[in-house]
C-alpha positions as a printed Julia matrix, in Angstrom:
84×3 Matrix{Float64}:
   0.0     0.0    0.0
   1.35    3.1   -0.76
   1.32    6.53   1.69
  -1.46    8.29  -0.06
  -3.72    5.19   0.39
  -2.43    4.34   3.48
  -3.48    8.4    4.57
  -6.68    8.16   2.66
  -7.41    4.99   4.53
  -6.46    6.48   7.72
  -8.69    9.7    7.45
 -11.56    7.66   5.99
 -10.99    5.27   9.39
 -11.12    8.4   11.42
 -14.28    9.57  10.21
 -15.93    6.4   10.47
 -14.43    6.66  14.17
 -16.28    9.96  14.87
 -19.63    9.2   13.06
 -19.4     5.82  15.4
 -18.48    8.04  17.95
 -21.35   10.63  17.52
 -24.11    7.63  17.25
 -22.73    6.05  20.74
 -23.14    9.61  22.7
 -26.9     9.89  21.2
 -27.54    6.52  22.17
 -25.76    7.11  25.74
 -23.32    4.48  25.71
 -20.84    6.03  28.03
 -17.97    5.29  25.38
 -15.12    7.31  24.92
 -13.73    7.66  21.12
 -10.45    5.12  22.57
 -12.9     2.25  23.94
 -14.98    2.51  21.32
 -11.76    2.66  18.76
 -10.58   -1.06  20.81
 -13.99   -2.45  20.68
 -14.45   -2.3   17.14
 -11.12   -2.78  16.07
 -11.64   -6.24  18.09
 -14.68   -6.85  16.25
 -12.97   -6.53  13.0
 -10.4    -9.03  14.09
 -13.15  -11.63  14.87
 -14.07  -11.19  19.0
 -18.05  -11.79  19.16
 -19.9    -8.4   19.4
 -22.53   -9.66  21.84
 -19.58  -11.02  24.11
 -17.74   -7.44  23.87
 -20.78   -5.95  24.86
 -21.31   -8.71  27.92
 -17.75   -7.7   29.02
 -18.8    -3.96  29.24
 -21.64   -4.69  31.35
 -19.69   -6.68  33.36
 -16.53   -4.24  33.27
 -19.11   -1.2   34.58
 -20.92   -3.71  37.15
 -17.59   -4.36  38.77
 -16.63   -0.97  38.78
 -20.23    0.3   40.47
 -19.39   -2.11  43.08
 -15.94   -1.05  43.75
 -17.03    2.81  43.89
 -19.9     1.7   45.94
 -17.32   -0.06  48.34
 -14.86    2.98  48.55
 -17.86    5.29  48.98
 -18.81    3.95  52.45
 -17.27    4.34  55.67
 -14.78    6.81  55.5
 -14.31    6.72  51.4
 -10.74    5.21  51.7
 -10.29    1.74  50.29
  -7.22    1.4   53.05
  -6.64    2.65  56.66
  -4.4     4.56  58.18
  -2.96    4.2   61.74
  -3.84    6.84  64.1
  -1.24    8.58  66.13
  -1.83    8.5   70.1
């Protein structure tokens, strides 16, 4: 391939990106323009979609828990010893 259709490819893949990009805000994904950039470059290389997206979900569960855990008590995930 040569550099102008390397740079053609390249700046069609980019707008493809952003018109992706644009759909997942107005359907409120919660993607940024890098996740969604990995998940679909892992679709093109074969992963299942429907198990990307079950990794997500699972991905953002795990997270709500952890915030959930940090958020109570005292907020911090460790403790510190107090001076006496």
């Amino acid at each position: 391939m040569n550099g102008a259709n390397f740079m053609k490819r390249d700046k069609e893949w980019h707008e493809a990106l952003e018109a992706m990009h644009e759909i997942s805000k107005i359907l409120n994904t919660g993607l940024d323009r890098e996740t969604l950039a990995i998940l679909v470059n892992l679709c093109e290389a074969g992963v299942n979609p429907e198990a990307l997206a079950l990794v997500v979900q699972e991905l953002r569960g795990e997270a709500a828990r952890k915030r959930q855990q940090l958020g109570q008590g005292n907020g911090r995930s460790w403790s510190r010893p107090q001076n006496q």
